[in-house]
Z-matrix of the N, CA and C atoms (Angstrom, degrees):
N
C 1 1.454
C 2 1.535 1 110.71
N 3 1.557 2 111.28 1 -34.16
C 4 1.605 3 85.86 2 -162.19
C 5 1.791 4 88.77 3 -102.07
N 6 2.019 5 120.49 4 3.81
C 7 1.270 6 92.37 5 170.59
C 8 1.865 7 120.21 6 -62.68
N 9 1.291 8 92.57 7 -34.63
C 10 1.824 9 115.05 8 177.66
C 11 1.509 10 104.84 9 -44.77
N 12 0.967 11 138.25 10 -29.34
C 13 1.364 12 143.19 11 -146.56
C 14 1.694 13 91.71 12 -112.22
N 15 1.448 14 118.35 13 -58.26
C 16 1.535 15 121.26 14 164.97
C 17 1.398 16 122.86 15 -26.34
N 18 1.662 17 104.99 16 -65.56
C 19 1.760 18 130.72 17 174.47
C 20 1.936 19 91.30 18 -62.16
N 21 1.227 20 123.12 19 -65.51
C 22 1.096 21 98.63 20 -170.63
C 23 1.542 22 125.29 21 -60.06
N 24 1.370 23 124.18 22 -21.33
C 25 1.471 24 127.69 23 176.37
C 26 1.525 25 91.13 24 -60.46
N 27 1.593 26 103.73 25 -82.99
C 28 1.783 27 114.63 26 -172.09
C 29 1.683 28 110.50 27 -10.10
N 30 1.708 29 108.57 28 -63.29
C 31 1.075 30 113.74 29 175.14
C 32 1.647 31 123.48 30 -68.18
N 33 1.070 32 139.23 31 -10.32
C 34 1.485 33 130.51 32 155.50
C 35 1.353 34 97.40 33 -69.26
N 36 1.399 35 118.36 34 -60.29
C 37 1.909 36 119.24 35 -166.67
C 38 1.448 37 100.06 36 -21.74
N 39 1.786 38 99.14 37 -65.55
C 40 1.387 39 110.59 38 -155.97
C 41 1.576 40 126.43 39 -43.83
N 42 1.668 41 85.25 40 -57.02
C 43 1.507 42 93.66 41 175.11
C 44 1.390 43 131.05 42 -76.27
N 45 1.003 44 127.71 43 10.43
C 46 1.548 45 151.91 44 -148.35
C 47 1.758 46 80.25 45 -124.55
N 48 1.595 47 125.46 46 -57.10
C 49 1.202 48 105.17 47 175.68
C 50 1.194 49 124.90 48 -99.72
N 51 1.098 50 140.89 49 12.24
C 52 1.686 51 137.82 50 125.07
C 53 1.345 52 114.91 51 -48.52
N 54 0.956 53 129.97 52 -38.75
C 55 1.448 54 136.45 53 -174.57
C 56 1.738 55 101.67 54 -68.68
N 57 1.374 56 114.52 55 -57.82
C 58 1.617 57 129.84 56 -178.72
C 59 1.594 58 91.83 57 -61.70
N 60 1.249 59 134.02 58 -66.42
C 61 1.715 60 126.45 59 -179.07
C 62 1.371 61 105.32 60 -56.68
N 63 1.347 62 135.80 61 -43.98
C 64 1.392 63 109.22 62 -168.41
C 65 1.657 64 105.81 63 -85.40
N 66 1.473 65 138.19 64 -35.09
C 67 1.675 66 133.36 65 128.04
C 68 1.563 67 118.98 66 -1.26
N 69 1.500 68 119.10 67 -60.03
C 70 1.596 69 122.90 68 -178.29
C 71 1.853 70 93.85 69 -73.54
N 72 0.912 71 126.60 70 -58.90
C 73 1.721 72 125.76 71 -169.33
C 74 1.618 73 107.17 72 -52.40
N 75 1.403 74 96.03 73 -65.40
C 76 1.661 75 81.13 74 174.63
C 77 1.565 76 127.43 75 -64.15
N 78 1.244 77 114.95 76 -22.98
C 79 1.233 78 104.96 77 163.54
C 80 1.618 79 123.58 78 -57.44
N 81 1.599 80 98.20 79 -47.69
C 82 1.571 81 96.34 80 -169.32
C 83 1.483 82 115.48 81 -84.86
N 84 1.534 83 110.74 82 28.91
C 85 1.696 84 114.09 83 -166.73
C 86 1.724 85 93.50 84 -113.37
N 87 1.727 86 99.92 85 -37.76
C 88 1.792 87 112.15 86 -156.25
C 89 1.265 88 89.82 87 98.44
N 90 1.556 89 96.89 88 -175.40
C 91 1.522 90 123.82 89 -162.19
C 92 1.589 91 83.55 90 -93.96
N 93 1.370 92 123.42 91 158.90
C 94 1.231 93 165.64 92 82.26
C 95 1.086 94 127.27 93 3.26
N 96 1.568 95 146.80 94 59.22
C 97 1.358 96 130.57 95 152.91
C 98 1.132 97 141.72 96 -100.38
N 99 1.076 98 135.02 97 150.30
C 100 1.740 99 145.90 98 -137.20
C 101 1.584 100 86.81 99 -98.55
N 102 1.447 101 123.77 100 -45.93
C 103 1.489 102 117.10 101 -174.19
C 104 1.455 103 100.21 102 -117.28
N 105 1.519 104 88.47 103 139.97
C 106 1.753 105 127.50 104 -170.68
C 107 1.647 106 106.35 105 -46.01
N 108 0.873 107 117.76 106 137.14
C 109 1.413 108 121.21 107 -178.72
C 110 1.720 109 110.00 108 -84.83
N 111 1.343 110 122.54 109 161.25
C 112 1.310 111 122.34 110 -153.58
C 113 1.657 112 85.82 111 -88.43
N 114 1.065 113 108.46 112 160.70
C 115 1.879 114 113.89 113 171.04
C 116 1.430 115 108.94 114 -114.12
N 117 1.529 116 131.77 115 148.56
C 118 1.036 117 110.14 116 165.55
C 119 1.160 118 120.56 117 -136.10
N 120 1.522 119 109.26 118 148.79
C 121 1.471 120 114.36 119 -151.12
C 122 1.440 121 99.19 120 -91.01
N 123 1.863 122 103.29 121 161.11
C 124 1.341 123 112.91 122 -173.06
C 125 1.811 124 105.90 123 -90.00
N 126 1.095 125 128.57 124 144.25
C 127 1.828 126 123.16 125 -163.93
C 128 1.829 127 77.94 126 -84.13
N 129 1.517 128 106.82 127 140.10
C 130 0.888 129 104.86 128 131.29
C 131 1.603 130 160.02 129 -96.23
N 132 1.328 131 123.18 130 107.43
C 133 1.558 132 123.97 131 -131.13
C 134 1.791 133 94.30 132 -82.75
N 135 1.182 134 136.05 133 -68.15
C 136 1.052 135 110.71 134 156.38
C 137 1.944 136 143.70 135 0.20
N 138 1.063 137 93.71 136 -60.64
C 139 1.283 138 90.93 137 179.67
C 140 1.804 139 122.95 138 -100.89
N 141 1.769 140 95.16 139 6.84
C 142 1.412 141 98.18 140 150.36
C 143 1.281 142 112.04 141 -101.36
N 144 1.457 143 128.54 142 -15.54
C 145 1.470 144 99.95 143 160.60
C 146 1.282 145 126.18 144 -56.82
N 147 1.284 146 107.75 145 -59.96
C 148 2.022 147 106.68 146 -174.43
C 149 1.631 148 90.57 147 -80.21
N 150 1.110 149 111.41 148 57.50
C 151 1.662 150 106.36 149 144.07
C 152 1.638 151 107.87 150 -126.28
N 153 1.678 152 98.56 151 -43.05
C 154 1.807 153 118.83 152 147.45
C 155 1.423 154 99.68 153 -25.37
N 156 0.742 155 107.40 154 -119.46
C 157 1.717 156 134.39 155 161.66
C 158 1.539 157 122.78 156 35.91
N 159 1.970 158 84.13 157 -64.16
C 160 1.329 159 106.23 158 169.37
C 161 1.479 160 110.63 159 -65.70
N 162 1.091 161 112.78 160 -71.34
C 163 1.862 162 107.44 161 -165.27
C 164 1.599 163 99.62 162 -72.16
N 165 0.887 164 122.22 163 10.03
C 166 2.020 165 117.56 164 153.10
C 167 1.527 166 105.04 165 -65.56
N 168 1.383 167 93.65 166 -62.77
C 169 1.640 168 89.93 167 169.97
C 170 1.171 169 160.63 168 -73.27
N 171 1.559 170 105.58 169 -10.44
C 172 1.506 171 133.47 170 162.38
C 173 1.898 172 97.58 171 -77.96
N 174 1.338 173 131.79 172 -16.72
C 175 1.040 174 132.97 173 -154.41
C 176 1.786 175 89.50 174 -94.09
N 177 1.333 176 122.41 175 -55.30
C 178 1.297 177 149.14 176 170.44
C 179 1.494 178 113.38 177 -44.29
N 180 1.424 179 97.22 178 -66.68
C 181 1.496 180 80.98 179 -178.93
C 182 1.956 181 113.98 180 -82.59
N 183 0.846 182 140.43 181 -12.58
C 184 1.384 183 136.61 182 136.36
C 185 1.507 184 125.47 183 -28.80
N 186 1.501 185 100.21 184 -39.38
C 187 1.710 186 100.88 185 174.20
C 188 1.458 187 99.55 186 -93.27
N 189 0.933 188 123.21 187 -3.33
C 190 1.779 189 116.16 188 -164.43
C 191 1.790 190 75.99 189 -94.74
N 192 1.041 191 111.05 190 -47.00
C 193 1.988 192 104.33 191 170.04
C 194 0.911 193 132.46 192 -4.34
N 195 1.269 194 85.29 193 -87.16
C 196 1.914 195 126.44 194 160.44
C 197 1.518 196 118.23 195 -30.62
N 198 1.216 197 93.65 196 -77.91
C 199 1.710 198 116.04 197 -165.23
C 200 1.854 199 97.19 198 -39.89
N 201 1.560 200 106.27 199 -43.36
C 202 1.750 201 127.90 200 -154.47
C 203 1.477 202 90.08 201 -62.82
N 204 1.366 203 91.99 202 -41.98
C 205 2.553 204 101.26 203 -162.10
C 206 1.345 205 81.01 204 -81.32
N 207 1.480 206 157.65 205 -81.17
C 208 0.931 207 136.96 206 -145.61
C 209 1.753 208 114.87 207 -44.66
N 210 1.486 209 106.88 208 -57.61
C 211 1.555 210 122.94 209 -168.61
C 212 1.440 211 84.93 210 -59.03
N 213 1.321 212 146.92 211 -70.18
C 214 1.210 213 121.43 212 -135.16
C 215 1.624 214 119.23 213 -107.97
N 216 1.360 215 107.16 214 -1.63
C 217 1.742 216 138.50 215 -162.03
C 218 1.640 217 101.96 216 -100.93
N 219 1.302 218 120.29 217 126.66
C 220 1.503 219 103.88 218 173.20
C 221 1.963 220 87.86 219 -102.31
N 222 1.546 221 109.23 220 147.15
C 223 1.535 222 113.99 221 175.38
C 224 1.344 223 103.78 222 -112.22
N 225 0.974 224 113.38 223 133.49
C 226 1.720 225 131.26 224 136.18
C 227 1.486 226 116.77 225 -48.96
N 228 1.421 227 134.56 226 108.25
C 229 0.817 228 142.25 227 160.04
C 230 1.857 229 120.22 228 -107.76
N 231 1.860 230 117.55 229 127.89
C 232 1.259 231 101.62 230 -177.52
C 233 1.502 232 106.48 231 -136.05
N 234 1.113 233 121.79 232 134.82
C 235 1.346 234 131.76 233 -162.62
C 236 1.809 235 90.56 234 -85.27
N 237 1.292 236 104.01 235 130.20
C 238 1.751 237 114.80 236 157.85
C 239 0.960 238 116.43 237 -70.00
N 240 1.841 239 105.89 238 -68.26
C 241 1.291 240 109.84 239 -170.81
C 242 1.795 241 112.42 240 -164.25
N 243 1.276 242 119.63 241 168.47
C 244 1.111 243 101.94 242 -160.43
C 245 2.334 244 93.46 243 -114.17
N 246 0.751 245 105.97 244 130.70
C 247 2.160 246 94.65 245 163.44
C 248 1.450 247 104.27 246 -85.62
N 249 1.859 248 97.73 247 104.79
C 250 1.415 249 97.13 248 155.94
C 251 1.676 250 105.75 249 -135.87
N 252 1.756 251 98.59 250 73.20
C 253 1.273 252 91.53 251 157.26
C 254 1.543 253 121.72 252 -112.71
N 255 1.057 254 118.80 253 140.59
C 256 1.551 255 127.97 254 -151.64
C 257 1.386 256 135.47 255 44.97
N 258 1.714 257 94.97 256 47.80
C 259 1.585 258 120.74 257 172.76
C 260 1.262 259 110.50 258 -101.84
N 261 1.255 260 124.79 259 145.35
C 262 1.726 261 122.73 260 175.77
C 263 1.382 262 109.86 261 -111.13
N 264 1.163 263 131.22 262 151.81
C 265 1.363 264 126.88 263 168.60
C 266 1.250 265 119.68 264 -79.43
N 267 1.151 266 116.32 265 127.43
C 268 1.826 267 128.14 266 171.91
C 269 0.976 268 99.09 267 -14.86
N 270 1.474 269 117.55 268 152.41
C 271 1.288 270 141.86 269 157.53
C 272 0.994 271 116.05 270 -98.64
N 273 1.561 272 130.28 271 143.19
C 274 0.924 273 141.61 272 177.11
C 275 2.046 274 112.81 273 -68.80
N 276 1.011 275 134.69 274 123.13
C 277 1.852 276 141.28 275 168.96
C 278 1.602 277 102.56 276 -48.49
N 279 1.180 278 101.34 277 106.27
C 280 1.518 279 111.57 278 155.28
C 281 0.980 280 121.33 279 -94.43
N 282 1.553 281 124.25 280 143.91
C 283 1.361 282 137.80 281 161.17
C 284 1.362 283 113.15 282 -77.00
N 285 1.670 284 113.25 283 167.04
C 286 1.481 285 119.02 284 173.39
C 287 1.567 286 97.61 285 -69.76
N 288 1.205 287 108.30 286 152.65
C 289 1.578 288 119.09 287 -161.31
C 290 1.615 289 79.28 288 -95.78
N 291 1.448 290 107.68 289 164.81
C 292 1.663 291 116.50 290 176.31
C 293 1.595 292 108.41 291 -98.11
């Protein structure tokens, strides 16, 4: 009886310290994963400025467009129609009455 009890201690010890060594290994290895970890890339700032840069100036000269047809272009403008449903007409500013 108490050899059974010996073998059975021995055998908890044991596995109790396989368990504690393979616990210390994976700790001191890191984790283990099967799928690739994400990477992350460095921005390159440079070449988002002159990408900035660029459509500033496609932005610019488009309004410099504009600005040119307005100044030198007379337009026709014609109203269709106006939405005034559930609009009120201005009110007139009152003063404090005397």
């Amino acid at each position: 009886m108490q050899q059974r009890r010996r073998a059975d201690k021995r055998l908890v010890r044991f596995a109790l310290g396989v368990i504690l060594t393979a616990t210390c290994v994976k700790v001191w290895l890191g984790p283990v994963t099967m799928v690739p970890s994400a990477q992350a890339q460095i921005p390159d700032a440079g070449l988002q400025r002159n990408q900035l840069v660029s459509e500033v100036r496609k932005s610019n000269e488009l309004l410099a467009q504009i600005a040119k047809t307005l100044k030198t272009q007379t337009l026709k403008v014609r109203v269709e129609g106006t939405d005034k449903t559930g609009v009120r007409g201005a009110r007139p500013a009152r003063g404090r009455r005397p």
